[in-house]
Each structure stands twice: as structure tokens, then as C-alpha cells.
N, CA, C and O atoms as a Tripos MOL2 file, in Angstrom:
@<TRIPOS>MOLECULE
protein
  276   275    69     0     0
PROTEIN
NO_CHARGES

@<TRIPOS>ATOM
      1 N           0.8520   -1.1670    0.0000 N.3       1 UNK1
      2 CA          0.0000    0.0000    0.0000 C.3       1 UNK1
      3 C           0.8990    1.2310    0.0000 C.2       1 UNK1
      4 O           1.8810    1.2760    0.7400 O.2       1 UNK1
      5 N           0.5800    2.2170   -0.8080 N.am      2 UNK2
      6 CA          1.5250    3.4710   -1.1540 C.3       2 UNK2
      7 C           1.1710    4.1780   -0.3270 C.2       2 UNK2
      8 O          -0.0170    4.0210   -0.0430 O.2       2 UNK2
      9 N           1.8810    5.2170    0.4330 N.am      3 UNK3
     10 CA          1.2240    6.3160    1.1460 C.3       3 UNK3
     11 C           0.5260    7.4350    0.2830 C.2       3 UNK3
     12 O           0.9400    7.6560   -0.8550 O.2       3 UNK3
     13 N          -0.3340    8.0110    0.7170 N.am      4 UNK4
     14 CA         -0.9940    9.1450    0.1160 C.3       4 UNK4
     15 C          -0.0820   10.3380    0.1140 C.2       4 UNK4
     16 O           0.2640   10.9110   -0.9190 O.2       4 UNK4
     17 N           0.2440   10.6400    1.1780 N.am      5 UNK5
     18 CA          1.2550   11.8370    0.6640 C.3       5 UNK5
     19 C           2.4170   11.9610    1.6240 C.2       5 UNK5
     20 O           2.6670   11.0220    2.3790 O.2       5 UNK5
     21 N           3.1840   13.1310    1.6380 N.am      6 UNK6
     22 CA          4.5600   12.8500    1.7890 C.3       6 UNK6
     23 C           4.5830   12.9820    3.4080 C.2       6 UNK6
     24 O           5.5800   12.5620    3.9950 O.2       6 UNK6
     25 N           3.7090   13.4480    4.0090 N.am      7 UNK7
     26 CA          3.9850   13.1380    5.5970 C.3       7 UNK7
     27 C           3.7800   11.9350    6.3010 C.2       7 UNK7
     28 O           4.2890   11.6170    7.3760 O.2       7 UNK7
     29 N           3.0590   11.3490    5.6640 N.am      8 UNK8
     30 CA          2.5210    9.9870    5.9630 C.3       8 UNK8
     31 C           4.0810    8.7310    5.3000 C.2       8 UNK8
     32 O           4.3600    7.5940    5.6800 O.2       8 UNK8
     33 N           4.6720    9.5070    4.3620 N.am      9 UNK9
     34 CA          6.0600    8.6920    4.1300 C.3       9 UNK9
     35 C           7.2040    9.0370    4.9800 C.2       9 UNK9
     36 O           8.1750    8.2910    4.8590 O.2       9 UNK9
     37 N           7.3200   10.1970    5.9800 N.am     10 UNK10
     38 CA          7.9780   10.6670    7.1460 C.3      10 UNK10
     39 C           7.8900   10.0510    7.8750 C.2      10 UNK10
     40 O           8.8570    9.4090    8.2840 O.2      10 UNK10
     41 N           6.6230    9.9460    8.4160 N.am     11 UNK11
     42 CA          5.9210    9.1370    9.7140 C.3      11 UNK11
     43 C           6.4410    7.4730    9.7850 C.2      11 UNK11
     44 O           6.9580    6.8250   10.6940 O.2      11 UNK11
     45 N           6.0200    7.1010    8.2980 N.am     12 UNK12
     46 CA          6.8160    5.6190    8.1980 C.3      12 UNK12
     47 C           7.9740    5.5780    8.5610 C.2      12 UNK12
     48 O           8.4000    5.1520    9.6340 O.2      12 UNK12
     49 N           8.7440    6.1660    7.3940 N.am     13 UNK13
     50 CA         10.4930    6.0580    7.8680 C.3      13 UNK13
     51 C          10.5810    6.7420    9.3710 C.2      13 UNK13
     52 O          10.9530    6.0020   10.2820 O.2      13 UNK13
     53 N          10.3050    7.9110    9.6310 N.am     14 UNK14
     54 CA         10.6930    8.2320   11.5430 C.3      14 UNK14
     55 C          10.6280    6.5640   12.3310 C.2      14 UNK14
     56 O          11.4470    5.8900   12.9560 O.2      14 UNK14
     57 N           9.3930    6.4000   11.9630 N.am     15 UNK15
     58 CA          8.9820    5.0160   12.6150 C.3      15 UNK15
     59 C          10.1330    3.9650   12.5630 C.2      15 UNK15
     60 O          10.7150    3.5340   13.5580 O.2      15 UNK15
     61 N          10.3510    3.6600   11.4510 N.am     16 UNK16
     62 CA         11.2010    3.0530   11.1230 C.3      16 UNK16
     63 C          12.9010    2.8370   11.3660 C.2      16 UNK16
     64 O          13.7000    1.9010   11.3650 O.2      16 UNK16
     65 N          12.9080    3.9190   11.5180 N.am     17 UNK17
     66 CA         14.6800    4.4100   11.5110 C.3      17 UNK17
     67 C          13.6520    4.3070   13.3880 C.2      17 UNK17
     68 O          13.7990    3.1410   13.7560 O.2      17 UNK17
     69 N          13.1770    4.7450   13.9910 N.am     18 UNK18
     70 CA         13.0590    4.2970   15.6450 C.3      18 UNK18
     71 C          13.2990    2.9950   16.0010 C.2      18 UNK18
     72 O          14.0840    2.6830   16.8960 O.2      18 UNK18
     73 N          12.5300    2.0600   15.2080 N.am     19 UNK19
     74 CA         12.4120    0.7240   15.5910 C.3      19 UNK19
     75 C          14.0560    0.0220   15.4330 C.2      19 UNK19
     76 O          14.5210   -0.8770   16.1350 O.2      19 UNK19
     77 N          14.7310    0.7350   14.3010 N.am     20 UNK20
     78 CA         15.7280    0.0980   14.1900 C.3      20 UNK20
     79 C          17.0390    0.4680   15.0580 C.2      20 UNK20
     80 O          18.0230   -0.2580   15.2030 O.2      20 UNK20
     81 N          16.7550    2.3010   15.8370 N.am     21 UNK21
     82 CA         18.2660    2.3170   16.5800 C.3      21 UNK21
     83 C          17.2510    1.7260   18.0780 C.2      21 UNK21
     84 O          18.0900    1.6060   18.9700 O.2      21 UNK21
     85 N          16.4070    1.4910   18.4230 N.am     22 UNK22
     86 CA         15.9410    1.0280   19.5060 C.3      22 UNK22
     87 C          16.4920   -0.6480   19.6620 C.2      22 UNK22
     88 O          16.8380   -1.1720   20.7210 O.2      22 UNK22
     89 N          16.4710   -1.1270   18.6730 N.am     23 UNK23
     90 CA         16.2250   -2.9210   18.3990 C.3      23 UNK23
     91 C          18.1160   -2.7610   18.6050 C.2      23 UNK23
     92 O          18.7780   -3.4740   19.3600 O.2      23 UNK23
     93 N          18.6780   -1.6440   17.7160 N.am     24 UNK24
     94 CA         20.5180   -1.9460   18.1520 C.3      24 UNK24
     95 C          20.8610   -1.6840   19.3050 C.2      24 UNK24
     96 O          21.9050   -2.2600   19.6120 O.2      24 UNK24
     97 N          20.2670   -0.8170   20.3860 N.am     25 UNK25
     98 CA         20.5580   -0.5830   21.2410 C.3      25 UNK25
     99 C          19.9290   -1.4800   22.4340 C.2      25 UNK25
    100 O          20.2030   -1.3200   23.6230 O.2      25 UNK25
    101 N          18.9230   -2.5750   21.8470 N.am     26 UNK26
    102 CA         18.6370   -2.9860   23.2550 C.3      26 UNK26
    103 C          19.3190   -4.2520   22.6310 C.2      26 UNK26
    104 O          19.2610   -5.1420   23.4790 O.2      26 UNK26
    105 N          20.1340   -4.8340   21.1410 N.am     27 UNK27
    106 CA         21.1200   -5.8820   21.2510 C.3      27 UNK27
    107 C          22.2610   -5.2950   21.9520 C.2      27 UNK27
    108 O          22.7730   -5.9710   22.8450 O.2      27 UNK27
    109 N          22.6850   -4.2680   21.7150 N.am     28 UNK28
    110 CA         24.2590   -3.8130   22.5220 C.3      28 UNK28
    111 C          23.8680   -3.8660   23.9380 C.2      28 UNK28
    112 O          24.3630   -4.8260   24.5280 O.2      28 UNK28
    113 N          23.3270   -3.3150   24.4500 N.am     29 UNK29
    114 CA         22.9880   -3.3380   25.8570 C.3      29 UNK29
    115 C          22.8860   -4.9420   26.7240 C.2      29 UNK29
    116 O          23.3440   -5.3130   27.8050 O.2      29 UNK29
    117 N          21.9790   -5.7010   25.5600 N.am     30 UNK30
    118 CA         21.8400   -7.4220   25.9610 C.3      30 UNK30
    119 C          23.0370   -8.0740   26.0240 C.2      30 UNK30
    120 O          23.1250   -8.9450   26.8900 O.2      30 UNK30
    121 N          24.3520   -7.7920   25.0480 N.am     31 UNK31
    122 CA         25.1860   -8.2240   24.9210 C.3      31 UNK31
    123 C          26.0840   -7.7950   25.9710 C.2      31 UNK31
    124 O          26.8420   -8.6420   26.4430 O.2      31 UNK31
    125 N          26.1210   -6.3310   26.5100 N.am     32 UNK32
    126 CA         26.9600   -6.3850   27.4280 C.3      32 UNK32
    127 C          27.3870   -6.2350   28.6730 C.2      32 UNK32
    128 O          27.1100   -5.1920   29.2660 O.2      32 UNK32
    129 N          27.9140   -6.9430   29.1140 N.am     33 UNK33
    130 CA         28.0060   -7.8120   30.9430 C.3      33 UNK33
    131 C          27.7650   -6.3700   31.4170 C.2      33 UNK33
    132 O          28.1840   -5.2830   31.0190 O.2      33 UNK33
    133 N          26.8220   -6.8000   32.5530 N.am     34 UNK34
    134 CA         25.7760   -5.9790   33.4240 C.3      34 UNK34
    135 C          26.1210   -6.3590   34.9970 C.2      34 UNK34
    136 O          25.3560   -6.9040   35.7920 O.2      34 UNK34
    137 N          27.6240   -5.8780   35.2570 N.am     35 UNK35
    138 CA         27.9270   -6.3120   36.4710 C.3      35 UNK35
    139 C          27.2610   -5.7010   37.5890 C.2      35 UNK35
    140 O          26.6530   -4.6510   37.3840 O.2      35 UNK35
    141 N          27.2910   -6.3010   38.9700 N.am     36 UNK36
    142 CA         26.6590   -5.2280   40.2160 C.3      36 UNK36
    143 C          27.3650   -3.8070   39.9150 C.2      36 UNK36
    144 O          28.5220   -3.7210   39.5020 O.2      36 UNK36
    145 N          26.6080   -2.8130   40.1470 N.am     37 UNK37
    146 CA         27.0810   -1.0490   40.4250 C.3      37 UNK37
    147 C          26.3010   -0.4750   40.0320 C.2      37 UNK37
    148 O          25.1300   -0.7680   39.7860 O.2      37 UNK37
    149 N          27.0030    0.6720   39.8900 N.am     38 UNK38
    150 CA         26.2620    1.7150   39.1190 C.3      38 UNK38
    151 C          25.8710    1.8250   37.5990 C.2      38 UNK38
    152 O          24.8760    2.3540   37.1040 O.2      38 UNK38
    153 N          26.8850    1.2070   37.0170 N.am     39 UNK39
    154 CA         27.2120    1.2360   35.6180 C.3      39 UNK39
    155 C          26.2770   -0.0230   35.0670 C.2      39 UNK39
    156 O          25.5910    0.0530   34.0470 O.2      39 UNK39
    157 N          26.3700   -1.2170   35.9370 N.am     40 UNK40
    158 CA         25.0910   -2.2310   35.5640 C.3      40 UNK40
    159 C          24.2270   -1.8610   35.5560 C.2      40 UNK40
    160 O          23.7650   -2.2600   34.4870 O.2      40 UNK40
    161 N          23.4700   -1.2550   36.0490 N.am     41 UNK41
    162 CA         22.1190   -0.6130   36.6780 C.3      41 UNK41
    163 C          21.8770   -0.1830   35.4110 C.2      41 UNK41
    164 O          21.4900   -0.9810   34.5570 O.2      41 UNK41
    165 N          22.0910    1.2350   35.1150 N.am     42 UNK42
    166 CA         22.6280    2.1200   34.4710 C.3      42 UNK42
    167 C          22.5910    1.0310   32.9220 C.2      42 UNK42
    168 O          21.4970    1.0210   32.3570 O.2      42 UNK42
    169 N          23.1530    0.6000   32.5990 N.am     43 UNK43
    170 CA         23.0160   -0.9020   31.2610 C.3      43 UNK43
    171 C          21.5200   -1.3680   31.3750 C.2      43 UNK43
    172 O          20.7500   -1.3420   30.4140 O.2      43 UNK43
    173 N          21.1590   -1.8180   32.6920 N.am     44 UNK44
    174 CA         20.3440   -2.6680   32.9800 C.3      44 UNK44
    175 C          19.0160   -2.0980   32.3490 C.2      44 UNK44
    176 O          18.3080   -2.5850   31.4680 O.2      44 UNK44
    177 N          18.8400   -0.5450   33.2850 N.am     45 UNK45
    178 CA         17.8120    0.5900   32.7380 C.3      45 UNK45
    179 C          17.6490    0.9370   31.2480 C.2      45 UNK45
    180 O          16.6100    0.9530   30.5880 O.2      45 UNK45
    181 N          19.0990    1.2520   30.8110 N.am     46 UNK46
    182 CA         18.9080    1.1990   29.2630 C.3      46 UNK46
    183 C          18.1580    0.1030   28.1080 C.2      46 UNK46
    184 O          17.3070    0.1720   27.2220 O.2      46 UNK46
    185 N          18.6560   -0.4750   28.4530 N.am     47 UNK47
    186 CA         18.0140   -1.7980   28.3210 C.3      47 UNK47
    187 C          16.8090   -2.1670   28.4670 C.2      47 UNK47
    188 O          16.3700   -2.7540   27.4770 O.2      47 UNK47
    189 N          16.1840   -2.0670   29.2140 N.am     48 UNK48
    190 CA         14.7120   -1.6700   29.6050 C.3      48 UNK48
    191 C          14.0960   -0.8230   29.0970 C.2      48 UNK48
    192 O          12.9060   -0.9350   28.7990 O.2      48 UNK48
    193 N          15.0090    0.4960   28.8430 N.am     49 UNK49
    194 CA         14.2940    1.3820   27.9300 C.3      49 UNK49
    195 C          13.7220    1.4830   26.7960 C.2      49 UNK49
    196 O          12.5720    1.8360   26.5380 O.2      49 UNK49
    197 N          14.6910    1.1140   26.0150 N.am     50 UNK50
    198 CA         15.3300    0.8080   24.6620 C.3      50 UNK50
    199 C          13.9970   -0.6260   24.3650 C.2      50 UNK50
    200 O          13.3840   -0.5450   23.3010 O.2      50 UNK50
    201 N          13.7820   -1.3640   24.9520 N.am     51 UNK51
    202 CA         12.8520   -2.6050   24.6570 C.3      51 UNK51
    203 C          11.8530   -2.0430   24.6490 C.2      51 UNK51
    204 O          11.2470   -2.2070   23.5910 O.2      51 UNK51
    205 N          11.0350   -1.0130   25.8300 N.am     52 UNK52
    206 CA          9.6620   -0.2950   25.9300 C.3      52 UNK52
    207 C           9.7460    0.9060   24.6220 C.2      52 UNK52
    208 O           8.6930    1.3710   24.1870 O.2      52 UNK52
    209 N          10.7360    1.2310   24.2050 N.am     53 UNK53
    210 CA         10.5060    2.0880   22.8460 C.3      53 UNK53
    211 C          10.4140    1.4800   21.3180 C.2      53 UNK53
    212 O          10.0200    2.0480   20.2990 O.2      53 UNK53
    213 N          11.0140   -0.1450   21.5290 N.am     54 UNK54
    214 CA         11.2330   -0.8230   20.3500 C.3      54 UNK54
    215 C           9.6160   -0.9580   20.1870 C.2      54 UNK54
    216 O           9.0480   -0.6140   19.1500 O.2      54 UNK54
    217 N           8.7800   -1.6120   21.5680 N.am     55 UNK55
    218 CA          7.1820   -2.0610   21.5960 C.3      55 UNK55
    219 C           6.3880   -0.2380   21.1290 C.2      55 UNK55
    220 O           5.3860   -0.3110   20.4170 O.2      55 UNK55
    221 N           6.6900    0.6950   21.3910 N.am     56 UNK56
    222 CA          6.4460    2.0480   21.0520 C.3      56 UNK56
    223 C           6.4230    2.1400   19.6230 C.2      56 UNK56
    224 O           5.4590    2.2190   18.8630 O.2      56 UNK56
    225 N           7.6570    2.1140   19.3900 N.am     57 UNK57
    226 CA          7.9830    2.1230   17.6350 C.3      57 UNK57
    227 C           6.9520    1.5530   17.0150 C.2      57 UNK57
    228 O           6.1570    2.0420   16.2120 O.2      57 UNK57
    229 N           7.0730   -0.0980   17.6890 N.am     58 UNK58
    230 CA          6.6930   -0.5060   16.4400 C.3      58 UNK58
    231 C           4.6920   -0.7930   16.3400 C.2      58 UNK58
    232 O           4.1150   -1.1660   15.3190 O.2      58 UNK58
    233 N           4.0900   -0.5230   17.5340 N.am     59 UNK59
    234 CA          2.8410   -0.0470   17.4420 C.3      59 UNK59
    235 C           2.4040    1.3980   16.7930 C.2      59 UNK59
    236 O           1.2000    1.6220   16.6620 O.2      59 UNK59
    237 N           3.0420    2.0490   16.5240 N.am     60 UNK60
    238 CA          3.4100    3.1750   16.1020 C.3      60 UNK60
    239 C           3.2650    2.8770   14.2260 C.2      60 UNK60
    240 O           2.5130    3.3520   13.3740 O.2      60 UNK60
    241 N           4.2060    2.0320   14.1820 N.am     61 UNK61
    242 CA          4.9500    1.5660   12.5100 C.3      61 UNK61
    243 C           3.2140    0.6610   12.3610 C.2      61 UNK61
    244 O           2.4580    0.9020   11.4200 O.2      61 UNK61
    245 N           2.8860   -0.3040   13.4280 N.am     62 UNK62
    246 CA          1.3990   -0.8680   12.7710 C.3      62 UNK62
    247 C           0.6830    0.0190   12.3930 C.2      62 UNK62
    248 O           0.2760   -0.0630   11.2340 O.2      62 UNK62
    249 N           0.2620    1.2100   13.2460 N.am     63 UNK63
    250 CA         -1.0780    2.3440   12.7890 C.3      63 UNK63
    251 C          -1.0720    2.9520   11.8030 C.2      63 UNK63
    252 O          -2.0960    3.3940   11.2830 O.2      63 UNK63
    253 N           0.4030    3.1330   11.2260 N.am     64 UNK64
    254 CA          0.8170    3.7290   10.5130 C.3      64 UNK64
    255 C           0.4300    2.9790    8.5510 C.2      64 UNK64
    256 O           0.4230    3.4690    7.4220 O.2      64 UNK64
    257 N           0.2060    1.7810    9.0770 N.am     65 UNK65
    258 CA         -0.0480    0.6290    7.9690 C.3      65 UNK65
    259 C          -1.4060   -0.0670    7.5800 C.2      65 UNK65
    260 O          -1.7180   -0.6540    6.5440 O.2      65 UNK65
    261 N          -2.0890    0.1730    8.6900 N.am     66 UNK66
    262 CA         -3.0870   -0.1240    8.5120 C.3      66 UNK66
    263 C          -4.1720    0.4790    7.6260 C.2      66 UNK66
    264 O          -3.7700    1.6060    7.3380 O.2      66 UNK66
    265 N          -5.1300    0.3020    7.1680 N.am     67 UNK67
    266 CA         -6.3300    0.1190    6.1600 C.3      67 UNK67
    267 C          -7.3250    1.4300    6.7170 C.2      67 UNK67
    268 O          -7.9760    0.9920    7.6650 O.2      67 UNK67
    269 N          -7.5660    2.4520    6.5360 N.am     68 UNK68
    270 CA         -8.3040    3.5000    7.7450 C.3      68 UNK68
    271 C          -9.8820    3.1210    6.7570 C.2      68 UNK68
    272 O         -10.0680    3.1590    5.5410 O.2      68 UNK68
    273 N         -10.7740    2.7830    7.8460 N.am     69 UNK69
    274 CA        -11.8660    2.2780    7.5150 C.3      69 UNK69
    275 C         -13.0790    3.8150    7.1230 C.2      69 UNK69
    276 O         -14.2390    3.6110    6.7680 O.2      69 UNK69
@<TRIPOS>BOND
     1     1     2 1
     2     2     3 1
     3     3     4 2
     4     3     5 am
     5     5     6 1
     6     6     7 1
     7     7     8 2
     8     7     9 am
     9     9    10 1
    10    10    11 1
    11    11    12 2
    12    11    13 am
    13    13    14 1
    14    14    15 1
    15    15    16 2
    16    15    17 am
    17    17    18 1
    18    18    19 1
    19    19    20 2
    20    19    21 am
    21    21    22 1
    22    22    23 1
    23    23    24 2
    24    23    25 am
    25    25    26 1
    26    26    27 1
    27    27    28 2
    28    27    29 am
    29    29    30 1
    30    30    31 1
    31    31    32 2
    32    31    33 am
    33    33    34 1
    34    34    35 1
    35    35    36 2
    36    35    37 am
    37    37    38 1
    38    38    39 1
    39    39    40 2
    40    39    41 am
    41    41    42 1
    42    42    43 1
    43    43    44 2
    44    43    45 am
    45    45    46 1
    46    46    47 1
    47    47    48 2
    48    47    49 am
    49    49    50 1
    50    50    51 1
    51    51    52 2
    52    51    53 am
    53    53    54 1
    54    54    55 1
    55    55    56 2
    56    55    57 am
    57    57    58 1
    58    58    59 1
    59    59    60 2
    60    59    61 am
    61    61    62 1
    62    62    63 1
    63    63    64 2
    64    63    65 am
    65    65    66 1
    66    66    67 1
    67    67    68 2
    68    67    69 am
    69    69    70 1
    70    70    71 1
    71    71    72 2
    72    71    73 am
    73    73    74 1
    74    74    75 1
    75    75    76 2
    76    75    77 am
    77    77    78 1
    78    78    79 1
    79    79    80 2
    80    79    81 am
    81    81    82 1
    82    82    83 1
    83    83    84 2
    84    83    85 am
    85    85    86 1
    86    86    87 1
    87    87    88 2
    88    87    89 am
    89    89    90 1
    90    90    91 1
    91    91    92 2
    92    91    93 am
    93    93    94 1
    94    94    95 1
    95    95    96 2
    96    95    97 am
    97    97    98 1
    98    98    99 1
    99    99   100 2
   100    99   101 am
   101   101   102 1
   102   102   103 1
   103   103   104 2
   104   103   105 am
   105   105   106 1
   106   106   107 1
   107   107   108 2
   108   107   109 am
   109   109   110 1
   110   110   111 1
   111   111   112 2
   112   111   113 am
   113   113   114 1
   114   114   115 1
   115   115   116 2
   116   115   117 am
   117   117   118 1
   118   118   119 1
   119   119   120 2
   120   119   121 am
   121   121   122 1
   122   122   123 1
   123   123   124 2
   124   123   125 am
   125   125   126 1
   126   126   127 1
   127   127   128 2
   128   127   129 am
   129   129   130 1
   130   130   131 1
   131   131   132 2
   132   131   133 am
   133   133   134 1
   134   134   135 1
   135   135   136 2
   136   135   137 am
   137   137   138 1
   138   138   139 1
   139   139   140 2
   140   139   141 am
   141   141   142 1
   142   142   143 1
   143   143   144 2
   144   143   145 am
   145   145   146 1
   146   146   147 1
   147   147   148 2
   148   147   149 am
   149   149   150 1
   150   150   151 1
   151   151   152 2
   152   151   153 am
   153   153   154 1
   154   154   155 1
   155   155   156 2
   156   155   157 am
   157   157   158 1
   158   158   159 1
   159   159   160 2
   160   159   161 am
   161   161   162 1
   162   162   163 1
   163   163   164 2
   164   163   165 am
   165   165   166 1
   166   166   167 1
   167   167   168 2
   168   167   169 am
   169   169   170 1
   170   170   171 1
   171   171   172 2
   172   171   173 am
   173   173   174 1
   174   174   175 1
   175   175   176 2
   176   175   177 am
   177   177   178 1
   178   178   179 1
   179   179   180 2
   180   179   181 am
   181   181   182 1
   182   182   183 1
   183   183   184 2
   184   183   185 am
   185   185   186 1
   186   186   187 1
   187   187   188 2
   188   187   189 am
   189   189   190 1
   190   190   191 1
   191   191   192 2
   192   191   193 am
   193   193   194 1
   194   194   195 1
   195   195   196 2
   196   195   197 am
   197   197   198 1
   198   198   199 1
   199   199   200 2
   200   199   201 am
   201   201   202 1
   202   202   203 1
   203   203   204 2
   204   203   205 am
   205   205   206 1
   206   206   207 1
   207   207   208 2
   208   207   209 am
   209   209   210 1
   210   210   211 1
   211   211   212 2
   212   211   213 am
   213   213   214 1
   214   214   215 1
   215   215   216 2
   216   215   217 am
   217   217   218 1
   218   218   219 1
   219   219   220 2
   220   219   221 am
   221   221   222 1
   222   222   223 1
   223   223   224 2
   224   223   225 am
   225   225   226 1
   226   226   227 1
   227   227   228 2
   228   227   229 am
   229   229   230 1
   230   230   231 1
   231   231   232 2
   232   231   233 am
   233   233   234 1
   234   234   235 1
   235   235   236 2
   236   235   237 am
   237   237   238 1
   238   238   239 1
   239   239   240 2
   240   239   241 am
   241   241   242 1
   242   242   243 1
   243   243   244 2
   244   243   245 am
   245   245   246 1
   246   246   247 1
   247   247   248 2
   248   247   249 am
   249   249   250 1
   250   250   251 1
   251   251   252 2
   252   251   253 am
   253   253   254 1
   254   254   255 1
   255   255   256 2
   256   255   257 am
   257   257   258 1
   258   258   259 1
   259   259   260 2
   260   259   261 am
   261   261   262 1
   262   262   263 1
   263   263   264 2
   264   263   265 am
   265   265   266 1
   266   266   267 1
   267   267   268 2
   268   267   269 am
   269   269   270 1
   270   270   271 1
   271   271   272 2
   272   271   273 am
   273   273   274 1
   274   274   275 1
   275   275   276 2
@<TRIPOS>SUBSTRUCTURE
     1 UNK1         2 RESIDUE 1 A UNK
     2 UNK2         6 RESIDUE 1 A UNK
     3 UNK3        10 RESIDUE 1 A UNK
     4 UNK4        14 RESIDUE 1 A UNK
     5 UNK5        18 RESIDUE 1 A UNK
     6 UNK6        22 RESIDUE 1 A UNK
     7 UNK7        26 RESIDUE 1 A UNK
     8 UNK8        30 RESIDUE 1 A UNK
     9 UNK9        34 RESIDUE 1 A UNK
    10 UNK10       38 RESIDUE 1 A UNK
    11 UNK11       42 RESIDUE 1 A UNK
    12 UNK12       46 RESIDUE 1 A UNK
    13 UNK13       50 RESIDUE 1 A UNK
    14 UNK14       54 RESIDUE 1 A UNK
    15 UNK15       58 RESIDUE 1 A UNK
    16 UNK16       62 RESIDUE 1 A UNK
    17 UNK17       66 RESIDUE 1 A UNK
    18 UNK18       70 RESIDUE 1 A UNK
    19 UNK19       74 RESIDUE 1 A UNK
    20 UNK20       78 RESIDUE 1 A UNK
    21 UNK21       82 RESIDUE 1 A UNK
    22 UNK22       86 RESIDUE 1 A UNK
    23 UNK23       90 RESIDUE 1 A UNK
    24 UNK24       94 RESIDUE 1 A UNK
    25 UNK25       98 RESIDUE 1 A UNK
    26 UNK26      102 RESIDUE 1 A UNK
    27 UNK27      106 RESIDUE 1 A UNK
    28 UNK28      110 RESIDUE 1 A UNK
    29 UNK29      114 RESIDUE 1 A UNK
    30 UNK30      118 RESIDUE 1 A UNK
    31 UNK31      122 RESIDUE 1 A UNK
    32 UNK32      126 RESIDUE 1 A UNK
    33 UNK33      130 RESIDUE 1 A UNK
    34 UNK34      134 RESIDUE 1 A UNK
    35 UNK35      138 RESIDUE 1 A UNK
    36 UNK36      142 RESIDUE 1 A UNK
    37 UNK37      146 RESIDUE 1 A UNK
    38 UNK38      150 RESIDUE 1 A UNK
    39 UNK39      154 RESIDUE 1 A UNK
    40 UNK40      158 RESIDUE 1 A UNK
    41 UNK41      162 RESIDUE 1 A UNK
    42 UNK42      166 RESIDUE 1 A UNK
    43 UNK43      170 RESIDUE 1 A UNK
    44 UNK44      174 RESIDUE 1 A UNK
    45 UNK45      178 RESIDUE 1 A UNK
    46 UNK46      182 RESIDUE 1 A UNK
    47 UNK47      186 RESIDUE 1 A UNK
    48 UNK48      190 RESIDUE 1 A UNK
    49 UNK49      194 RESIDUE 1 A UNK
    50 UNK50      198 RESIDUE 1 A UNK
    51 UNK51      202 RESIDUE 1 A UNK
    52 UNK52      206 RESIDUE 1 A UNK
    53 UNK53      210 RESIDUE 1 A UNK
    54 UNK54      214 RESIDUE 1 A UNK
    55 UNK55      218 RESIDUE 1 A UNK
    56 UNK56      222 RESIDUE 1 A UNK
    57 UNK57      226 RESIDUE 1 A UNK
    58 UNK58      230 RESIDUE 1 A UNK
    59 UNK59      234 RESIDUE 1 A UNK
    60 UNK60      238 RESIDUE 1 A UNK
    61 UNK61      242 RESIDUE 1 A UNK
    62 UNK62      246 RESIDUE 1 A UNK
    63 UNK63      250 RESIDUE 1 A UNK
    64 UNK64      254 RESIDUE 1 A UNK
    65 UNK65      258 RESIDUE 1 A UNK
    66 UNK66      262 RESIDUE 1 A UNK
    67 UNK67      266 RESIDUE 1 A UNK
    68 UNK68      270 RESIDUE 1 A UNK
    69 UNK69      274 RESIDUE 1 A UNK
């Protein structure tokens, strides 16, 4: 399905380019050792973040696709 016009092709790609530095940043974060401190925590939170914005994004990227009745 084509978008109708050019903000609605913004909205996709924004969406898009979100879902994708969210999804790298919560693999870098998964990947790296999350010892006790501050700095784990701190990983740990990111990490957490970064996953609740990937689920953001990409409900975001569905509405954006769907069929408007």
C-alpha cells in the first residue's frame, strides 16, 4: 500500500529508523556484561528502555499501515 502523501512517508520512515536504533541498542545493551554497580544498573535501565521504545515504535509503525476504515 503506497502512502498518500509525503507526511505519511515521514511518519513511516521516523517510525522506522526508531524501531531500528531502539532494536541496536537494546542488542548492545543485551550483549553487554551488566555487572553489580552503578554502571550495571545504568546498562540494565537502558536496556529496559530501549525494549519499551522498540514495543512504542513498532505499534506506532502498525497504525501507521493499517487500512483506515
Amino acid at each position: 500500500m503506497a502512502p498518500k502523501n509525503k507526511d505519511s512517508l515521514d511518519k513511516r520512515s521516523l517510525a522506522k529508523w526508531g524501531m531500528a536504533a531502539s532494536m541496536g541498542t537494546l542488542v548492545v545493551t543485551g550483549l553487554m556484561e551488566t555487572k553489580k554497580g552503578p554502571t550495571g544498573q545504568k546498562l540494565r535501565s537502558l536496556h529496559l528502555w530501549s525494549g519499551m521504545a522498540l514495543v512504542g515504535f513498532s505499534l506506532w509503525h502498525y497504525t501507521l499501515y493499517r487500512p483506515k476504515r
